[in-house]
N, C-alpha and C positions, 0 to 999 in steps of 0.2 A: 504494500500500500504506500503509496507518496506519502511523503511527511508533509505537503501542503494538505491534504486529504483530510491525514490523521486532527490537524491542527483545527481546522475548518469544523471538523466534526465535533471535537473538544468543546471548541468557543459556544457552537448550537448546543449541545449538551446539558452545559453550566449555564447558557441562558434559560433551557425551559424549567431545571430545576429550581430558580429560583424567581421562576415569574409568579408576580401574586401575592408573594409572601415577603415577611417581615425579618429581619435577621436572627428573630428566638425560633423561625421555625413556622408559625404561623401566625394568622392576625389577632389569633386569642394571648397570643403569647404576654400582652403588657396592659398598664392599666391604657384605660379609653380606647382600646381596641374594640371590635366587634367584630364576628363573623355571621352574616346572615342564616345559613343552610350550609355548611361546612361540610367537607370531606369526609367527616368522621357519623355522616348520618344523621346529625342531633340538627331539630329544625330548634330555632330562635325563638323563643318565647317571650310575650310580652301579656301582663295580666289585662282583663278586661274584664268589665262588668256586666252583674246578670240584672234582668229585670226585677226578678222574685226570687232573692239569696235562698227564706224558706225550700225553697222547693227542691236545694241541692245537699247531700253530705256534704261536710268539711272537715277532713283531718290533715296530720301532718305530710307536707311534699314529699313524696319519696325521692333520694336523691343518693346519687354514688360518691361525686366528689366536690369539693368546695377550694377553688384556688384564692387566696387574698390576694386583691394586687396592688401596689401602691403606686399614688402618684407621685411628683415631684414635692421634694420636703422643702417649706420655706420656711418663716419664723414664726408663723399660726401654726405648721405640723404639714401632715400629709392628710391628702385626701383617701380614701379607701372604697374600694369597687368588690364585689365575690362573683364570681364566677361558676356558678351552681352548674355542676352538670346530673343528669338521674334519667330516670326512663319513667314513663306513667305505663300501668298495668296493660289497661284497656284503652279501647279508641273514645270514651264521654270522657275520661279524666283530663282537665285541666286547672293552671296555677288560679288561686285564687284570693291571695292576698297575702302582705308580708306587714310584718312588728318587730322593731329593734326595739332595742332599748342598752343605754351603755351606764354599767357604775366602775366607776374608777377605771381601772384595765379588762374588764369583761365586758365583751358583749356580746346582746343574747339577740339572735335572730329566730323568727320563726317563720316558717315557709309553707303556704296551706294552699291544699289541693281539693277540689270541687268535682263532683260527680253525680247526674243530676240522680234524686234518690228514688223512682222506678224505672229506670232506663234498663235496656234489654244492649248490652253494651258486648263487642267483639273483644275479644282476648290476644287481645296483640301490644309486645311492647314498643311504647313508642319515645324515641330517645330525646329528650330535650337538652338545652344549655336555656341558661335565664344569667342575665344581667341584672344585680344588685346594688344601686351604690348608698353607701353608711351615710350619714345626716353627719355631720360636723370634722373637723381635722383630728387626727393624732400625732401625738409629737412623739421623738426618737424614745424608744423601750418594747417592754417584752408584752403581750397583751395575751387574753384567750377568748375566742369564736365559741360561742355555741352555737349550734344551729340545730333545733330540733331536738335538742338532747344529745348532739353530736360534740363532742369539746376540741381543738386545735388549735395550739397553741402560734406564734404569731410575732413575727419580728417589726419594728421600723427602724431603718438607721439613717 
């Protein structure tokens, strides 16, 4: 093979593995990133509202993994985003409303899921990511997430 060829090839290579994406890897990778409908299958969820809450179950979001992300630290702190990812059971479950709440170095998130209560609902998992962002700054220290009864502990520097 020509070493113009090989070269040629290389260059097109390295550009399509890095079309798109961000230098962590992908667009989830940092805070205020987003990915709409991602590679990894999980659509994007954003909560909405029902006409008649009565009419639906509400319990805790099922969910797999929670990244914290920070933003830039200035001299009020850092901003903070979560990055929820999980799958819903069935094809009616969806997000239905969240609650922080922060004392000192904890805080407590809760993540609730809607399902309306006689539905005849198909058994399929369906993988979500949900965008969270925290009410107020944190400044540099050690802090702990709960989410759901979930605890993870939690850097800023």
């Amino acid at each position: 093979m020509p070493a113009w060829f090989a070269l040629l090839f290389l260059i097109a290579a390295s550009g399509c593995s890095l079309s798109g994406k961000s230098s962590g890897g992908t667009s989830d990778s940092g805070f205020g990133n987003r990915e709409d409908d991602g590679d990894d299958g999980r659509a994007t969820i954003v909560i909405t509202s029902v006409p008649n809450a009565a009419d639906y179950v509400v319990a805790p979001a099922p969910f797999e993994t929670v990244d914290v992300r920070t933003g830039a630290v200035s001299s009020d702190g850092a901003p903070i985003e979560l990055l929820i990812k999980g799958a819903f059971p069935d094809s009616c479950t969806e997000l239905h409303g969240t609650n922080q709440t922060r004392s000192g170095d904890e805080l407590i998130v809760q993540l609730q899921a809607r399902r309306p209560g006689n539905a005849m609902c198909a058994t399929v998992m369906r993988p979500y990511r949900f965008y969270m962002t925290i009410e107020g700054a944190f400044t540099t220290g050690r802090y702990t997430l709960d989410l759901n009864g979930v605890r993870q502990v939690f850097e800023i520097n």
